[in-house]
Gaussian input, Z-matrix of N, CA and C with variables (Angstrom, degrees):
# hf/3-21g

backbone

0 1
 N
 C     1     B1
 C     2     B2     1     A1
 N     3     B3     2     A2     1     D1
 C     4     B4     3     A3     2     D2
 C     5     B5     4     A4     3     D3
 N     6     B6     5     A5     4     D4
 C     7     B7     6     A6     5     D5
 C     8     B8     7     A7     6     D6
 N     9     B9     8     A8     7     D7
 C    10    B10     9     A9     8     D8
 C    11    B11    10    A10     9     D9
 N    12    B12    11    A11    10    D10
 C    13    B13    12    A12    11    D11
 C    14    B14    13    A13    12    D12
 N    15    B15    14    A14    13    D13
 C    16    B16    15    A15    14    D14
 C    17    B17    16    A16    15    D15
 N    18    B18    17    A17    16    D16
 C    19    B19    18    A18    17    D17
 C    20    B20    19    A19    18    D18
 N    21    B21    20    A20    19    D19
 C    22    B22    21    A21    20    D20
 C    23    B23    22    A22    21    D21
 N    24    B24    23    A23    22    D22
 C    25    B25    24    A24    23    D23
 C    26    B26    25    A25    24    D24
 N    27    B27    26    A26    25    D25
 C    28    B28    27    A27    26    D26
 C    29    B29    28    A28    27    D27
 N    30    B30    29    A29    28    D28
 C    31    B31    30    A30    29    D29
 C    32    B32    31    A31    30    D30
 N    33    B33    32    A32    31    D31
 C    34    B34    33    A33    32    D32
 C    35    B35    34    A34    33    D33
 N    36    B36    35    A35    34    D34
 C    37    B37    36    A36    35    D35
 C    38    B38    37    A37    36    D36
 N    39    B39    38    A38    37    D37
 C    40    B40    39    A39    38    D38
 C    41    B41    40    A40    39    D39
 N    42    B42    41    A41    40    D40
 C    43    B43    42    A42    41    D41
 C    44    B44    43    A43    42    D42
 N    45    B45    44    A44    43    D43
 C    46    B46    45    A45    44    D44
 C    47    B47    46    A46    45    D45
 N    48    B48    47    A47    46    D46
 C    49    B49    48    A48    47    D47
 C    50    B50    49    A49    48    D48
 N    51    B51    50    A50    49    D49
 C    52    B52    51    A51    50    D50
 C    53    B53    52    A52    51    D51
 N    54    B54    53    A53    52    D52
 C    55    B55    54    A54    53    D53
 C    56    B56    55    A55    54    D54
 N    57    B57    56    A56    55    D55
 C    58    B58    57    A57    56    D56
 C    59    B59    58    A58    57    D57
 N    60    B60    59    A59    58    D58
 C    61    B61    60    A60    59    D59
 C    62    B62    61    A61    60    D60
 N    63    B63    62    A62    61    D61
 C    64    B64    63    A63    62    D62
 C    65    B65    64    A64    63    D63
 N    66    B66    65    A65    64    D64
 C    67    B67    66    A66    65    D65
 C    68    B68    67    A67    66    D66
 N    69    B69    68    A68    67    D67
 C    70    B70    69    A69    68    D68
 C    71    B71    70    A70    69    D69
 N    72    B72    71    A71    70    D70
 C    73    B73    72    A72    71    D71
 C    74    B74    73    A73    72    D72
 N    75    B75    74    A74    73    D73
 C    76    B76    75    A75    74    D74
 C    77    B77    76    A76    75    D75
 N    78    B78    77    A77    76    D76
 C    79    B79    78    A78    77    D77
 C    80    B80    79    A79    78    D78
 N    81    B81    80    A80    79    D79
 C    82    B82    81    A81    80    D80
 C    83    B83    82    A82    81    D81
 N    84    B84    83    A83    82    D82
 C    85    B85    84    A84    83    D83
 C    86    B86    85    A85    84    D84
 N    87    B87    86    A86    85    D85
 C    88    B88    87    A87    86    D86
 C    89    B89    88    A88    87    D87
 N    90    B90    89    A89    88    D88
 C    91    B91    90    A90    89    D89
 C    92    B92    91    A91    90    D90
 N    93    B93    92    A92    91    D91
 C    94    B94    93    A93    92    D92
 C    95    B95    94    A94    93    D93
 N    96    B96    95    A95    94    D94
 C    97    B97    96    A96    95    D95
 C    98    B98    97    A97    96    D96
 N    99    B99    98    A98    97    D97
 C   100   B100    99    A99    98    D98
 C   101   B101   100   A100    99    D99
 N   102   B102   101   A101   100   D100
 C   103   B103   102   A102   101   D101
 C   104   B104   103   A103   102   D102
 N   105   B105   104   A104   103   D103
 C   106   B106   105   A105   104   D104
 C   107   B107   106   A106   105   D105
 N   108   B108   107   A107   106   D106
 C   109   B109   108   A108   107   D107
 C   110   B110   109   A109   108   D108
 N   111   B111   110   A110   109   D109
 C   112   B112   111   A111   110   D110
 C   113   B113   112   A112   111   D111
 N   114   B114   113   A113   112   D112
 C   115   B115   114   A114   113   D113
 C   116   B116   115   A115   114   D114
 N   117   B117   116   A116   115   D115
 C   118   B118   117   A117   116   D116
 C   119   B119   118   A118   117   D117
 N   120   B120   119   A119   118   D118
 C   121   B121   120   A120   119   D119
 C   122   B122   121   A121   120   D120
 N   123   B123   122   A122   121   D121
 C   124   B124   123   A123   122   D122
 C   125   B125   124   A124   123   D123
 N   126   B126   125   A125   124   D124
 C   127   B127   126   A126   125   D125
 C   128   B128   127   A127   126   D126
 N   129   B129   128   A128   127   D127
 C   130   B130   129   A129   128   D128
 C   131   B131   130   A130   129   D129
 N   132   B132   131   A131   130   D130
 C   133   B133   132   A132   131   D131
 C   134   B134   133   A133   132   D132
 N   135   B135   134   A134   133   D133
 C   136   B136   135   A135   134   D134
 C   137   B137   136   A136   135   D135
 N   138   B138   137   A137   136   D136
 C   139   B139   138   A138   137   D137
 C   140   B140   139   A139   138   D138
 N   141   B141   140   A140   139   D139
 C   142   B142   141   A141   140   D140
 C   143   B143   142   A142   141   D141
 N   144   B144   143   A143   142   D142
 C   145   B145   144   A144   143   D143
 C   146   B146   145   A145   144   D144
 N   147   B147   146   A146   145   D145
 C   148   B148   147   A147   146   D146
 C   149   B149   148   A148   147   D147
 N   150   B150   149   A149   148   D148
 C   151   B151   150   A150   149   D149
 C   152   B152   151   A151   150   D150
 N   153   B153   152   A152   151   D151
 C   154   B154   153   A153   152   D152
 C   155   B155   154   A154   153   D153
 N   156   B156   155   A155   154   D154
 C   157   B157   156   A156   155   D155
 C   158   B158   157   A157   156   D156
 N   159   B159   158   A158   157   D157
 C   160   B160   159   A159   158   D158
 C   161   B161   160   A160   159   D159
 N   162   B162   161   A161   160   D160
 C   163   B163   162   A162   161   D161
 C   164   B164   163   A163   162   D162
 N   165   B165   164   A164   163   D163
 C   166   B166   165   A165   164   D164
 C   167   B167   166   A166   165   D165
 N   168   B168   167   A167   166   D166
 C   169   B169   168   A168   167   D167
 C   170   B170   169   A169   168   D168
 N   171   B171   170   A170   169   D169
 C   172   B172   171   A171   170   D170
 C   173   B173   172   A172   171   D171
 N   174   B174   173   A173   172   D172
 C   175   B175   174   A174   173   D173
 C   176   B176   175   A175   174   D174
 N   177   B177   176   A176   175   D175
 C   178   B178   177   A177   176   D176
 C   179   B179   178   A178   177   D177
 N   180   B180   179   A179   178   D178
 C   181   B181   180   A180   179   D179
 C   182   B182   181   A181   180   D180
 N   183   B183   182   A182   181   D181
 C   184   B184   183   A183   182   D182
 C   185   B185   184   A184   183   D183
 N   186   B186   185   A185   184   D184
 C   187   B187   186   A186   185   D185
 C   188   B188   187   A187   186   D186
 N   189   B189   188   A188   187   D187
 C   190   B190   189   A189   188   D188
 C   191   B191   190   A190   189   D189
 N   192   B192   191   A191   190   D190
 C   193   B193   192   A192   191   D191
 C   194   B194   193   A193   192   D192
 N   195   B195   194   A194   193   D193
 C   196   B196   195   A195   194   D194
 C   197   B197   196   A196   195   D195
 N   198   B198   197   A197   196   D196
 C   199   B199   198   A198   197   D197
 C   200   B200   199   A199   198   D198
 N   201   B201   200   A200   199   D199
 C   202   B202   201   A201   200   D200
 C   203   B203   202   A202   201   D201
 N   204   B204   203   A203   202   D202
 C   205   B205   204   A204   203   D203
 C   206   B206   205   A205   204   D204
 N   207   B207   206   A206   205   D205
 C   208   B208   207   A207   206   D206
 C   209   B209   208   A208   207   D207
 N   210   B210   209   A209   208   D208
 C   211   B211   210   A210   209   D209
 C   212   B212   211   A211   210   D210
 N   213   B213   212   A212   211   D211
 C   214   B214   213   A213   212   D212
 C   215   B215   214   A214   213   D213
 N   216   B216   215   A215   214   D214
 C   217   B217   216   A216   215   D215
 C   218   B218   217   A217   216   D216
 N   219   B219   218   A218   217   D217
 C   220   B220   219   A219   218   D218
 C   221   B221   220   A220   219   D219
 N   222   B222   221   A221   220   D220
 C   223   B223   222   A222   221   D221
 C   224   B224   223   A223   222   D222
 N   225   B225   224   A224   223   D223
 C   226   B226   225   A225   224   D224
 C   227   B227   226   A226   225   D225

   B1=1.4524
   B2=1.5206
   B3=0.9735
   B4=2.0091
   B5=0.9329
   B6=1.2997
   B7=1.3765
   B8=1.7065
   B9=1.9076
   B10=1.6941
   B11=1.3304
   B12=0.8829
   B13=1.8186
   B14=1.4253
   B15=1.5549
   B16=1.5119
   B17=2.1863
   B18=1.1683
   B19=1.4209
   B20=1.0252
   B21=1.3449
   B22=1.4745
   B23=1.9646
   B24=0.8775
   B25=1.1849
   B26=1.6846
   B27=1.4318
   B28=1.2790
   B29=1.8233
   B30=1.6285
   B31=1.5529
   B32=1.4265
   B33=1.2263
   B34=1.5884
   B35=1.2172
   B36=1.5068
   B37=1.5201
   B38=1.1689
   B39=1.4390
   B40=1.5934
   B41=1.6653
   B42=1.8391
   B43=1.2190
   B44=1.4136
   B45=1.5318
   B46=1.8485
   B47=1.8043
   B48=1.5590
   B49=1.5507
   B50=1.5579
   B51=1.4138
   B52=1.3777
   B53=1.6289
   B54=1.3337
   B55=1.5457
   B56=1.6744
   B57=1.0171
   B58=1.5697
   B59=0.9121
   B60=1.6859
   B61=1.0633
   B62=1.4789
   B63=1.4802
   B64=1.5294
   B65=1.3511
   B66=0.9696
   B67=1.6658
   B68=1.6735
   B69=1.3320
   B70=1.2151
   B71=1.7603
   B72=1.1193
   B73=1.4760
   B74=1.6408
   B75=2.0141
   B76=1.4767
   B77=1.6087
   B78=1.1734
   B79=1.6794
   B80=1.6164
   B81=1.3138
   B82=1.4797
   B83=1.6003
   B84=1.6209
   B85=1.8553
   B86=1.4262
   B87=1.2623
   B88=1.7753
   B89=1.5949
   B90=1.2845
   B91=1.6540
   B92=1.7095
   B93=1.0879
   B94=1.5557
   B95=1.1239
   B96=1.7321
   B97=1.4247
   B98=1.8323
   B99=0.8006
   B100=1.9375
   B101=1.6890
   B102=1.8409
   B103=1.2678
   B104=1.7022
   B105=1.1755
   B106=1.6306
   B107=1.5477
   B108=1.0263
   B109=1.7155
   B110=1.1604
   B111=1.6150
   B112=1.2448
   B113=1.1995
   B114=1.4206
   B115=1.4318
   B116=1.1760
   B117=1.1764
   B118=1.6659
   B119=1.8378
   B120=1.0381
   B121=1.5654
   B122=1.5275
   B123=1.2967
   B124=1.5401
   B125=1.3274
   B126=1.7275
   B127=1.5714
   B128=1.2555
   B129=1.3112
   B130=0.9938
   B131=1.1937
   B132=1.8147
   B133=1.3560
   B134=1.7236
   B135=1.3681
   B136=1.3907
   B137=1.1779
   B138=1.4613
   B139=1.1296
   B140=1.5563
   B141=0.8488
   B142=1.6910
   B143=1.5002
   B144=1.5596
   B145=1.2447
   B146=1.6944
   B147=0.9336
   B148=1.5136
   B149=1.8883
   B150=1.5283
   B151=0.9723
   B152=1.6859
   B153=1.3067
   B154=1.7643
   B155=1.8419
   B156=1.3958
   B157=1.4345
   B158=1.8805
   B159=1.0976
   B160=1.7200
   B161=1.6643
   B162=1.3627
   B163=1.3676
   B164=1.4065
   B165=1.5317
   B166=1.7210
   B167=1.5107
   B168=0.9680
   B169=1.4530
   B170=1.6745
   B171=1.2869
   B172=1.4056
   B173=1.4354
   B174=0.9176
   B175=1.7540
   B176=1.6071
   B177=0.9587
   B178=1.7663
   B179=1.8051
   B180=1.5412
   B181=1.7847
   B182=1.7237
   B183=1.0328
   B184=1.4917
   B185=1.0888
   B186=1.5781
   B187=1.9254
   B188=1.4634
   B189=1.5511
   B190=1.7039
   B191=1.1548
   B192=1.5960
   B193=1.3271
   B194=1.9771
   B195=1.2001
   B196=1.7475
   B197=1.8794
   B198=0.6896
   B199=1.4657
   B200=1.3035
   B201=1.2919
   B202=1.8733
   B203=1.2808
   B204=1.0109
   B205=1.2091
   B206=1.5862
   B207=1.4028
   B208=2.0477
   B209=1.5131
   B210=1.1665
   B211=1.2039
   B212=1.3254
   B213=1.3456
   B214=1.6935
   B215=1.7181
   B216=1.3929
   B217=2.0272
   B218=1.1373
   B219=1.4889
   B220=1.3735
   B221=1.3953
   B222=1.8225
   B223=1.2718
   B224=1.4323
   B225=1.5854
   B226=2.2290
   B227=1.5077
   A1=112.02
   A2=116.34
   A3=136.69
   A4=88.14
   A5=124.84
   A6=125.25
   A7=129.47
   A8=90.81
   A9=103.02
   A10=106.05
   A11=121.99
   A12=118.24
   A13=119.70
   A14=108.43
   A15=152.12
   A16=78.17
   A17=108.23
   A18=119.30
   A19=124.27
   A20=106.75
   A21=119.66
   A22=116.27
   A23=117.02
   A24=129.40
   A25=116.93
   A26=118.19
   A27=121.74
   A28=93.73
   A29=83.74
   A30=98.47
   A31=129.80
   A32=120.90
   A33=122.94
   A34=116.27
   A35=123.41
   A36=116.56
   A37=149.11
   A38=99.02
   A39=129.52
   A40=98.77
   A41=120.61
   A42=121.94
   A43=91.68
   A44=112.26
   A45=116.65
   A46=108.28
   A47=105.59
   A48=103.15
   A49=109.85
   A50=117.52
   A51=116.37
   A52=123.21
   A53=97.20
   A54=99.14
   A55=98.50
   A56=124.02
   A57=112.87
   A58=133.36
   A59=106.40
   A60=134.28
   A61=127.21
   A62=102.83
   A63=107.02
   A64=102.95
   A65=127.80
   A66=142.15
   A67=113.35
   A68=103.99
   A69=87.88
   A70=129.83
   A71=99.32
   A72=95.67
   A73=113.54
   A74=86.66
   A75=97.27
   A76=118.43
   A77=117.51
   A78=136.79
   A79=115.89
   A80=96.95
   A81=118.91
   A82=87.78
   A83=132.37
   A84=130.84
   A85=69.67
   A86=141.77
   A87=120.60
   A88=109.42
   A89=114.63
   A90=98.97
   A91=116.73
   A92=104.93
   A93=97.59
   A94=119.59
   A95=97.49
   A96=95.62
   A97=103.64
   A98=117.38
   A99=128.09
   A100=114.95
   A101=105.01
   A102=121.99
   A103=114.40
   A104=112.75
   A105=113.93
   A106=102.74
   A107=119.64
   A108=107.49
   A109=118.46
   A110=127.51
   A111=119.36
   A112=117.18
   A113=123.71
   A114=137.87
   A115=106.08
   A116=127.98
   A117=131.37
   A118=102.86
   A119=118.85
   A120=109.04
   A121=86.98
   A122=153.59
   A123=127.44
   A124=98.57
   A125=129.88
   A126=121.14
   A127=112.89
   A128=148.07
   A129=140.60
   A130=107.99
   A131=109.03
   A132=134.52
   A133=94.18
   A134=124.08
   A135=118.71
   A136=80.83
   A137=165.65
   A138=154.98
   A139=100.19
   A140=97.32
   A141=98.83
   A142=118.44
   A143=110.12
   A144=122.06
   A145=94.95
   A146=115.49
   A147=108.82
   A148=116.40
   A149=108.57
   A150=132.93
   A151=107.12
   A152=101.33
   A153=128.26
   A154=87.21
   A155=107.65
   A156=97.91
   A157=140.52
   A158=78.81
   A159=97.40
   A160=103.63
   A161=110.37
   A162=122.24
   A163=109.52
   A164=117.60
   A165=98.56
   A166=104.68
   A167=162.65
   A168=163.82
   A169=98.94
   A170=112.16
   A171=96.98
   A172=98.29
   A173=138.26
   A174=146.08
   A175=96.03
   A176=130.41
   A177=138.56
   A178=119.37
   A179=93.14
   A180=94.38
   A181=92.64
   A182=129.33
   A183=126.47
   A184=123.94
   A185=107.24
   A186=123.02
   A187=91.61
   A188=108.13
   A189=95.35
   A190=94.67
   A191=132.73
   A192=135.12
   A193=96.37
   A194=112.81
   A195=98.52
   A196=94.09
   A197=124.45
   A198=135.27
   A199=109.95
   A200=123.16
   A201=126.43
   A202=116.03
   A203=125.39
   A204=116.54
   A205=114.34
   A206=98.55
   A207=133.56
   A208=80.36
   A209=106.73
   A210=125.30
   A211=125.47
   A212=100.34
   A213=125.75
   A214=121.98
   A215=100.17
   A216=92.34
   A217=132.66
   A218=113.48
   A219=102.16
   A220=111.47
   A221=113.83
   A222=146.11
   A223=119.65
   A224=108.67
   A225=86.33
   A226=95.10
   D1=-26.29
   D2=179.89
   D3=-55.84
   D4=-76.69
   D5=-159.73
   D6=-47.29
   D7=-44.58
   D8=175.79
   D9=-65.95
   D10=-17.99
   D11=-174.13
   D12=-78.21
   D13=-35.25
   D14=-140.21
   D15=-102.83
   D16=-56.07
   D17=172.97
   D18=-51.33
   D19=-76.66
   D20=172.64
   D21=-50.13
   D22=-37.49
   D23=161.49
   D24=-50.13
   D25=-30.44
   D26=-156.84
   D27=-84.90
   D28=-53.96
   D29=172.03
   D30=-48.02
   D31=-58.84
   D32=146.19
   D33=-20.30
   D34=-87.13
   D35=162.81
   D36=-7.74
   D37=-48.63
   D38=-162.36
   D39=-97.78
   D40=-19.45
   D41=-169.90
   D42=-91.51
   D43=-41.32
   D44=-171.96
   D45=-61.22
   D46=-24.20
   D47=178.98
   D48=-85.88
   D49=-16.02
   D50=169.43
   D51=-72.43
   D52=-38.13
   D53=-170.66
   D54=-82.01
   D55=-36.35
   D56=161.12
   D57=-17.62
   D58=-74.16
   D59=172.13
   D60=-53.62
   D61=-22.05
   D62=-178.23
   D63=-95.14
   D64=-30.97
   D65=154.71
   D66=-36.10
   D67=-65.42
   D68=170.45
   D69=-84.34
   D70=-5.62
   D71=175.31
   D72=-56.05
   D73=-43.52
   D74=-167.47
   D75=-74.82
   D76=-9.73
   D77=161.56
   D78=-59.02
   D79=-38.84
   D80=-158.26
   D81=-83.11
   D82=-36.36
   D83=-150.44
   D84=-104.47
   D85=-46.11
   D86=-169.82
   D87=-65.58
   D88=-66.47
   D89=168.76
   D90=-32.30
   D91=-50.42
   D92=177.44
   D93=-38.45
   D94=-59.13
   D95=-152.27
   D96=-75.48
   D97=-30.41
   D98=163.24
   D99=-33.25
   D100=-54.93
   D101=159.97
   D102=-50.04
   D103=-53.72
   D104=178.77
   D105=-64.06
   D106=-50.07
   D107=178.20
   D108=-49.97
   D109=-44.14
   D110=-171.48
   D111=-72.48
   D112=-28.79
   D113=-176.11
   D114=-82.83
   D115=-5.21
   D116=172.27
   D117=-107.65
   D118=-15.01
   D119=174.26
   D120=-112.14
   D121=20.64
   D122=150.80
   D123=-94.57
   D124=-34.91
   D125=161.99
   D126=-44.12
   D127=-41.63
   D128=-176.22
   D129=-48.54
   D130=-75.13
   D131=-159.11
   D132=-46.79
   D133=-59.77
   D134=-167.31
   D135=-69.80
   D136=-126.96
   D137=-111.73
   D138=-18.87
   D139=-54.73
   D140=-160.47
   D141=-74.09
   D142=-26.33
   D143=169.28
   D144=-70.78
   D145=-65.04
   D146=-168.89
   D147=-37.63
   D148=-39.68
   D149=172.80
   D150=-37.48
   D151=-57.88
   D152=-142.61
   D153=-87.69
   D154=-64.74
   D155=154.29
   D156=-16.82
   D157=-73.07
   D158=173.02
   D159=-41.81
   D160=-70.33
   D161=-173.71
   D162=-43.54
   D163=-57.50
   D164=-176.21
   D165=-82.97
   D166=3.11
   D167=130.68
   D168=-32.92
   D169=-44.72
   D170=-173.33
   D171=-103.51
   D172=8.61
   D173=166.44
   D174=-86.40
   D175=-75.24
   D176=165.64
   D177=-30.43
   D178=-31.00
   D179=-177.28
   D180=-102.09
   D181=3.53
   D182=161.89
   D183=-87.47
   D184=-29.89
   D185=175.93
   D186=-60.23
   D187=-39.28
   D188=-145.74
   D189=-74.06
   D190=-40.63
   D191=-161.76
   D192=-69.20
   D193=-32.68
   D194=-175.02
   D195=-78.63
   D196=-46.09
   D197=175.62
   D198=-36.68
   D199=-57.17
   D200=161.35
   D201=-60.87
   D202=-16.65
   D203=-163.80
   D204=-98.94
   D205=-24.86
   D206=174.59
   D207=-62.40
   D208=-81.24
   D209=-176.07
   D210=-7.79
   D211=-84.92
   D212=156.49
   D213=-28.80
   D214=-49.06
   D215=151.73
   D216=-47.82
   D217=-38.04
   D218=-160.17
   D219=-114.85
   D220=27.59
   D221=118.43
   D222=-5.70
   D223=96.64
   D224=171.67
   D225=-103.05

């Protein structure tokens, strides 16, 4: 009977080191996945900055082109 107790006991143990472990695994894939969100909404954000960028670069290279061209009148 020592023994089954001595057993059963081991098992218990051995179940309390599993669920731990699965505990923290599963702590460990939620931070992740928290980490993946943020790094997927700062891609955005620079997406969009990059976007917003672009636009006055090509708003600025249109000044310049009306700007030469003002320019170019008053050419002798």
């Amino acid at each position: 009977m020592d023994k089954t107790y001595k057993g059963m006991d081991e098992i218990v143990k051995s179940k309390d080191e599993i669920l731990s472990k699965v505990e923290s695994v599963s702590a460990v894939t939620q931070e992740n996945s928290a980490a993946s969100e943020e790094v997927a909404a700062s891609s955005e954000e620079l997406s969009a900055s990059s976007e917003e960028v672009a636009a006055i670069a090509q708003n600025l290279h249109s000044m310049a082109i009306g700007l030469a061209n003002v320019v170019d009148k008053f050419k002798v």
